[in-house]
C-alpha positions in Angstrom: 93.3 99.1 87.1 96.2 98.8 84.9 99.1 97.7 86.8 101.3 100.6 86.1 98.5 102.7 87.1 98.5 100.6 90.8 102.2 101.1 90.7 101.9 105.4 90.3 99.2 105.3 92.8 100.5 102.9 95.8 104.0 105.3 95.0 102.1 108.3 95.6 100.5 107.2 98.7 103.8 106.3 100.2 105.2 109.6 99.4 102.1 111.1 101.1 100.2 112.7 97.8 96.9 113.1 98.4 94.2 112.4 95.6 93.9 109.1 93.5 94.8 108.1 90.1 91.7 107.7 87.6 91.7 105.9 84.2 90.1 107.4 81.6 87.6 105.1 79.3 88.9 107.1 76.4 92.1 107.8 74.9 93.4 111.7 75.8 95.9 112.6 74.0 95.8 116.4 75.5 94.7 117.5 78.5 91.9 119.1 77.9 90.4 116.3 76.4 91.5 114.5 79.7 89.7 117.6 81.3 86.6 116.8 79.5 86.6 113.2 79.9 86.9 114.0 84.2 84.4 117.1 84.0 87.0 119.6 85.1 89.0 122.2 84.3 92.0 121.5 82.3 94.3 123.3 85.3 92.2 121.1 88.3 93.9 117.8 87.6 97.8 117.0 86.9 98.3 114.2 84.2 101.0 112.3 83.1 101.9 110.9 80.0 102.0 107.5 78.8 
């Protein structure tokens, strides 16, 4: 995993958020293609920006 990708996630565990941060293979440049790429609804995953 990129290391600002091990940074969000070991942040996020320490802060007590549940879940895990994924990488996508693909760029996403929206959500919903983010969406696709994870086989969910746009609204059942939060994203951030890069």
């Amino acid at each position: 995993m990129h290391p600002s990708a091990v940074n969000v996630a070991d942040t996020l565990r320490r802060l007590g958020v549940r879940g895990r941060v994924r990488e996508l293979p693909d760029p996403a440049p929206t959500a919903a293609a983010a969406a696709a790429q994870l086989g969910c609804e746009v609204g059942a995953a939060s994203f951030a920006g890069h």
